[in-house]
Backbone bond lengths (Angstrom), bond angles and torsions (degrees), N, CA, C in turn:
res aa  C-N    CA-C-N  psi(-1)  N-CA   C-N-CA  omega(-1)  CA-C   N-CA-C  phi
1 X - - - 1.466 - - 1.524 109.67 -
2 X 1.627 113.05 125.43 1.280 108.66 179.85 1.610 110.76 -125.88
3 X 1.362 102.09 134.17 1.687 110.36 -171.96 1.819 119.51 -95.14
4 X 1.715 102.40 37.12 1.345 113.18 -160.31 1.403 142.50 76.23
5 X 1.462 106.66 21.97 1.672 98.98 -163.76 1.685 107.36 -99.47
6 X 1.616 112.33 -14.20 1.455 134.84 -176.35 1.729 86.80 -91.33
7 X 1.460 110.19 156.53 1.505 119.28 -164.80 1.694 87.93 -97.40
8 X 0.794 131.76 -25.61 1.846 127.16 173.16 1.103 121.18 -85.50
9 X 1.304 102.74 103.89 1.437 107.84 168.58 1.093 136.75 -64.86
10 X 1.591 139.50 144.14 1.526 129.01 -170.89 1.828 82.60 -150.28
11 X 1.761 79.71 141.17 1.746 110.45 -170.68 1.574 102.31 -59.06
12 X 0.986 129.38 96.22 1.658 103.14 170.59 1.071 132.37 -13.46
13 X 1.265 129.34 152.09 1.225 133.16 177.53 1.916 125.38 -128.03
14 X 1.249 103.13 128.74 1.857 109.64 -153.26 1.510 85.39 -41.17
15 X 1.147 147.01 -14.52 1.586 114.92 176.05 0.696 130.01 -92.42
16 X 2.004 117.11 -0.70 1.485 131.34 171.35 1.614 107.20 -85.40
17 X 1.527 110.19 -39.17 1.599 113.27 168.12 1.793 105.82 -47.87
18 X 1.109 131.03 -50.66 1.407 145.10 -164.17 1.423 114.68 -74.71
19 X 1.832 127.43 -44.77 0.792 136.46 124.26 2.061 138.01 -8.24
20 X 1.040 90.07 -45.61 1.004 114.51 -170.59 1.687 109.17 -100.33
21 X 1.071 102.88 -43.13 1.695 105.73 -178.49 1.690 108.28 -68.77
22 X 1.390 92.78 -39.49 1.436 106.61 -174.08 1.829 104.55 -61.95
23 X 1.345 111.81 -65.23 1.342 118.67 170.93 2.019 114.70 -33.31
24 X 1.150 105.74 -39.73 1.307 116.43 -148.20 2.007 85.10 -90.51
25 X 1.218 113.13 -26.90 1.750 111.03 -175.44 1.524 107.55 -107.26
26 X 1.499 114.05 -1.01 1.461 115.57 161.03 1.738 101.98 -63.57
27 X 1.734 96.43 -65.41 1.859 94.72 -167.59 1.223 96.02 -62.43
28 X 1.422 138.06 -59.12 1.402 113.91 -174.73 1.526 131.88 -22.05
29 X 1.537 100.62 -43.37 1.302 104.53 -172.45 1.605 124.01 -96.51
30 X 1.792 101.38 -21.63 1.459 111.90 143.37 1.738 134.41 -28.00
31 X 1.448 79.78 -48.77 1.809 103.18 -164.66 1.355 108.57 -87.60
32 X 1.586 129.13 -11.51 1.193 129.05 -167.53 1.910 82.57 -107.19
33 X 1.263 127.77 -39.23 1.270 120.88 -166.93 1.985 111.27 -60.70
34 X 1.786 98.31 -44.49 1.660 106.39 -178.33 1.546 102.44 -59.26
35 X 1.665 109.84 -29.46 1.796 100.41 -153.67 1.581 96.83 -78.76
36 X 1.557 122.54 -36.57 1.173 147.21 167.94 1.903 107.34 -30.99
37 X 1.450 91.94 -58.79 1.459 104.44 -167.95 1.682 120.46 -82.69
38 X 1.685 102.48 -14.56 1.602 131.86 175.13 1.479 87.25 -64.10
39 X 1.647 119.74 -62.99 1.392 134.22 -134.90 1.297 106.59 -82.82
40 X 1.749 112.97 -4.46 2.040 115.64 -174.20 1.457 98.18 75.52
41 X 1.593 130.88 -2.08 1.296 117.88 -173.34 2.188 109.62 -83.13
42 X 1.264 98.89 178.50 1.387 108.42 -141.37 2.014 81.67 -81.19
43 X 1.376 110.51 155.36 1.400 114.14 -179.72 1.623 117.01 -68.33
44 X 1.238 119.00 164.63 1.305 128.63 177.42 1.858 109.70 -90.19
């Protein structure tokens, strides 16, 4: 997976979209678990 730093571009590919979604709803759900656990509220 390349985030532009090579001068050739290449189309993404659905496993970099997926990759990426996945990455992006881990911290989401990371970040809702610490704020959760900041807040005294009940675990996930």
């Amino acid at each position: 997976m390349t985030f532009g730093f090579d001068f050739e571009y290449e189309e993404p590919d659905i496993t970099d979209y997926f990759l990426m979604g996945a990455a992006g709803a881990l911290l989401v759900t990371l970040f809702q678990f610490a704020a959760s656990r900041l807040e005294g509220g009940p675990d996930l």
